[in-house]
C-alpha positions in Angstrom: 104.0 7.4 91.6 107.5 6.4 92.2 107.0 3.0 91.1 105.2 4.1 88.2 108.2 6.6 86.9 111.1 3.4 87.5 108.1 1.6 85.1 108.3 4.5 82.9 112.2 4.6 83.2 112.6 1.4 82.7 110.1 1.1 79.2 112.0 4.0 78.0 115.4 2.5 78.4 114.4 -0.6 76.3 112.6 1.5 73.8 114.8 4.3 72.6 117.6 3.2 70.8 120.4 6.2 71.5 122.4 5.8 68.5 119.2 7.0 66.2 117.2 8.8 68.6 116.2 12.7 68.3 116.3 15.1 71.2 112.7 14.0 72.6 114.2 10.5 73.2 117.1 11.9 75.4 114.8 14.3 77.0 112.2 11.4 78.0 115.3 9.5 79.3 116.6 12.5 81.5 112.7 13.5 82.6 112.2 9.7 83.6 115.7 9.2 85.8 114.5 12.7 87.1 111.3 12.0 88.4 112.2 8.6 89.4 115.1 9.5 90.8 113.5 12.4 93.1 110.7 9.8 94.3 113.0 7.1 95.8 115.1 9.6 96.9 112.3 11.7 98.8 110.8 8.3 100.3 114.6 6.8 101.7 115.0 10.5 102.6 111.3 10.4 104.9 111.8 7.1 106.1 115.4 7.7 107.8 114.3 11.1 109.1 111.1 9.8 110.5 112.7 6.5 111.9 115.7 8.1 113.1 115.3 11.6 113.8 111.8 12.0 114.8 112.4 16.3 115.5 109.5 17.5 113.6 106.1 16.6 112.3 106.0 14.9 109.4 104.5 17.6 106.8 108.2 19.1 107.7 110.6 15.8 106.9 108.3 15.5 104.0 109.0 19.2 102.4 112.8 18.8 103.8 113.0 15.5 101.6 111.4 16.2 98.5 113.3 19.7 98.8 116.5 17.9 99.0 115.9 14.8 97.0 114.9 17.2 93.6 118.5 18.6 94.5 120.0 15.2 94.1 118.0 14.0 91.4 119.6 17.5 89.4 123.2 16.8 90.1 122.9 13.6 89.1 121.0 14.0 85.7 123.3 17.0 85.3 126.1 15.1 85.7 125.2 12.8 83.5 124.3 15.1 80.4 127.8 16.8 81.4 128.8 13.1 80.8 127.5 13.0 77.5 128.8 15.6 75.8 132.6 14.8 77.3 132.3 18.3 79.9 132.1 15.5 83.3 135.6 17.2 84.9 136.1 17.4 88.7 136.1 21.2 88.4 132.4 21.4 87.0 131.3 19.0 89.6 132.5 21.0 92.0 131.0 24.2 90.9 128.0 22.7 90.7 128.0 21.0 93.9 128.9 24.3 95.3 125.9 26.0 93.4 123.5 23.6 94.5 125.0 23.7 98.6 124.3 27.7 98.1 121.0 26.9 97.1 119.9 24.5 99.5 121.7 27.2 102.7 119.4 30.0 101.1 116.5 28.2 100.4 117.3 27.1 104.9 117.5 30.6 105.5 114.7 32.4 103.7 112.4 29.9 105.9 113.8 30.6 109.0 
């Protein structure tokens, strides 16, 4: 599925011309990177916790990845429609790299 969503990526950058596009051409831009983005990330994520840190089974480094690769895959799309409409400061990076750290530290303690 990964490979499918950079193919899908990918047709979408060369299709959509950005200067005459409508909202559902950015939105199919942002939904692509998203998805594609959260599929390498989850995989990298797996791989180096199940080659390196080998600490729990691997239905665990699985949820652990995808958890925190779909929290990657947000601050970077976010940061890049922040970007696009000139609002990409350091201070909204930061507030939203401290609202997605809160997030991920309750998400770790409502399982425990």
């Amino acid at each position: 599925m990964t490979v499918i969503s950079w193919l899908i990526f990918v047709y979408v950058l060369l299709s959509i011309n950005p200067e005459i596009t409508n909202w559902l051409g950015f939105l199919l831009f942002y939904v692509s990177l998203f998805l594609s983005i959260i599929g390498t990330s989850a995989l990298v994520g797996f791989l180096f916790r199940f080659v390196f840190l080998k600490k729990h089974i691997a239905f665990r480094l699985v949820k652990e990845a995808f958890r925190q690769s779909f929290l990657f895959a947000f601050l970077i799309v976010i940061s890049l429609i922040l970007l696009s409409q000139d609002l990409f400061t350091w201070l909204n990076i930061f507030f939203l790299i401290i609202s997605l750290s809160v997030l991920e530290f309750f998400i770790l303690s409502y399982e425990k």
